[in-house]
N, C-alpha and C positions, 0 to 999 in steps of 0.2 A: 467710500469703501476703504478699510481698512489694507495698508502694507501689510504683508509675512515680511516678518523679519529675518534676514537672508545671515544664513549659514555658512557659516567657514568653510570655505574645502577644504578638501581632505585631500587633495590630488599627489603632493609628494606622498607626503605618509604611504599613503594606497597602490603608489607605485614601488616604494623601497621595500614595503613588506612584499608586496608580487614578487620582486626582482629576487627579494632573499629568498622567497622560499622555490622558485624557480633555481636560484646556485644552489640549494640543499638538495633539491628534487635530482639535477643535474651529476651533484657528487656521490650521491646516494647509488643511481641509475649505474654509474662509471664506478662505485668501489661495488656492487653487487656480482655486475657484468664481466669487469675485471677478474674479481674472485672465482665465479663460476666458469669463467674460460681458463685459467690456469689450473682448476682442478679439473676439469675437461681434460685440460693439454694433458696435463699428469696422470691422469686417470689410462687414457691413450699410449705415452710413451711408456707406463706401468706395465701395460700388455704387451709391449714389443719386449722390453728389458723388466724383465718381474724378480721377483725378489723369492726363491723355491730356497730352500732345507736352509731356513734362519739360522735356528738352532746351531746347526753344524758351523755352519761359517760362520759367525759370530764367536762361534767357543776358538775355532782353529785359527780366525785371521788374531785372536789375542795370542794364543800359545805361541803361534810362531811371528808375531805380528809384521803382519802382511795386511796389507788395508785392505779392506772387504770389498768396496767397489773394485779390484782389481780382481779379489775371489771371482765375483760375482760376473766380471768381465771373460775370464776363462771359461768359467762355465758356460756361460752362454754362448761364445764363441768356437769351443771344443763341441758341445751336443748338446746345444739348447735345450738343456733341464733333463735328456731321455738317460733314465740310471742305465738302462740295460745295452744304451748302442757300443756298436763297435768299428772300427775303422778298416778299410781294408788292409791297413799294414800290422793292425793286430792291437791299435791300441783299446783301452778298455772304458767305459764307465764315463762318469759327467765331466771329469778333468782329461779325461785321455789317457790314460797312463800305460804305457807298455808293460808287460811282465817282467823283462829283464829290470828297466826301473824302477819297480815297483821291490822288486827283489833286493836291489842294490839299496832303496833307500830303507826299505826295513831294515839292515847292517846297520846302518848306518846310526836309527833311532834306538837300535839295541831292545827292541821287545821283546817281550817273554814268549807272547804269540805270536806262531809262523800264519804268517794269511797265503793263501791260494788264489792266481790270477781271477779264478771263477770271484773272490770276493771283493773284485774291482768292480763288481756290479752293487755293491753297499753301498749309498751316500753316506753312509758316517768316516768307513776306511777309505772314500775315492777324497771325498772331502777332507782328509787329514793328510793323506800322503802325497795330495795334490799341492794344498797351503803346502806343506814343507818343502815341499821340491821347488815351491814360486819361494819361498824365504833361501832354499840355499842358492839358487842363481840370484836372485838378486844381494847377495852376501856376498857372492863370488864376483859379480860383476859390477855393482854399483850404480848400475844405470837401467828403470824398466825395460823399452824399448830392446835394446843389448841383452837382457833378461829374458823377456817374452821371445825374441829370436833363440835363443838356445833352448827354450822349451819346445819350439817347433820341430828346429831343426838339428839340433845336440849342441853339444856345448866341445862336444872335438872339431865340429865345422867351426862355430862361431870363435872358436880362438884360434883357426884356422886364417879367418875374415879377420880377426881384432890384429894378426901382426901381418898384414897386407896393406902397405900404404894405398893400396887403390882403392881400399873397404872403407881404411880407419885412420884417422891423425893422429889419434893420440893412443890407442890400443883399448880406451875404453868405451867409446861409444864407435856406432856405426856412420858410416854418414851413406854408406852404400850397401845395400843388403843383395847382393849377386842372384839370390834365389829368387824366380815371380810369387811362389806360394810362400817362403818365409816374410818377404818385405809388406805380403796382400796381409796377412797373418799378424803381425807386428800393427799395421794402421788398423786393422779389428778391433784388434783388443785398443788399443788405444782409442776409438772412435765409441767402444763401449764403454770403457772405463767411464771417460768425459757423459756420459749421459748417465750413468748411472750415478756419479756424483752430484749431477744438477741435479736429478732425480728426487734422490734419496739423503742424498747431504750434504746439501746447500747450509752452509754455515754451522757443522757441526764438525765435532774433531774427529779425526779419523787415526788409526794406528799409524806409524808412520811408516814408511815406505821408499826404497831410491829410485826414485821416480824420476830421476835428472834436470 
């Protein structure tokens, strides 16, 4: 009776190809997963921090350049997106804005048109006279934080606070914010901001801004 003639194995071969294609199966599995859980995550934190009247804040954070995440951090912070609320001290609209300063800052932009408190319910004019009011404290002050507190709280308090060594060292920034609602106010927007930049723009240039 005749030998079969015996056959090479194959055994490494057979096992390196398994193995690679088990590491591609492996990194494929973990870049899909990956992928689809960070546009999960973003999709989620999209809804909590969304991105309402592009348009507007886009055109206002260049005119007055005021970085958009920081728009976008007020607004949501002031009245999460609603145009028409209002506060019970009287402020108006998606930035907040008072009548009196609302008044004060049209002087000041020198328009041809007079607006009326009723048209702090417009995202276009709450949007523009919002951005400028955040470019002129942050002009005046240099530091956001020190910034977003005088938007809460005025800017006769905060420079009140800025020359009190028990608020401030150096007159520019705060290291103690006296108020519960201006200091809760202040880490808001700052806890917004910070997500709205990983959010939305992770690795892209933004207006600049003294953000300290």
């Amino acid at each position: 009776m005749s030998k079969r003639p015996r056959s090479k194995g194959h055994g490494c071969l057979g096992f390196g190809l398994t193995l690679t294609a088990a590491l591609i199966a492996l990194f494929a599995v973990l870049f899909f997963t990956t992928n689809v859980f960070d546009g999960l995550k973003n999709t989620v934190y999209g809804f909590f921090y969304p991105q309402k009247y592009t348009a507007e804040v886009e055109e206002y954070s260049k005119e007055f350049g005021v970085e958009e995440a920081t728009v976008y951090a007020v607004i949501k912070s002031e009245s999460g997106f609603r145009e028409d609320v209002e506060s019970h001290a009287g402020a108006i609209g998606l930035m907040q804005l008072m009548p009196s300063t609302f008044e004060w800052l049209q002087d000041k932009l020198e328009d041809e048109i007079k607006y009326t408190a009723e048209d702090l319910k417009k995202p276009d004019i709450n949007i523009r006279y919002g951005t400028y009011f955040l470019s002129y404290l942050l002009e005046r002050y240099g530091d956001l934080d020190t910034a977003c507190a005088a938007y809460n709280a005025g800017t006769t308090t905060v420079d009140e606070w800025l020359s009190d060594k028990r608020y401030s060292d150096d007159g520019i920034k705060l290291k103690v914010i006296p108020y519960p609602e201006t200091e809760s106010y202040v880490r808001k927007i700052a806890d917004a901001r910070e997500m709205y930049l990983k959010i939305y723009y992770s690795g892209t240039a933004q207006p600049a801004t003294a953000a300290g």
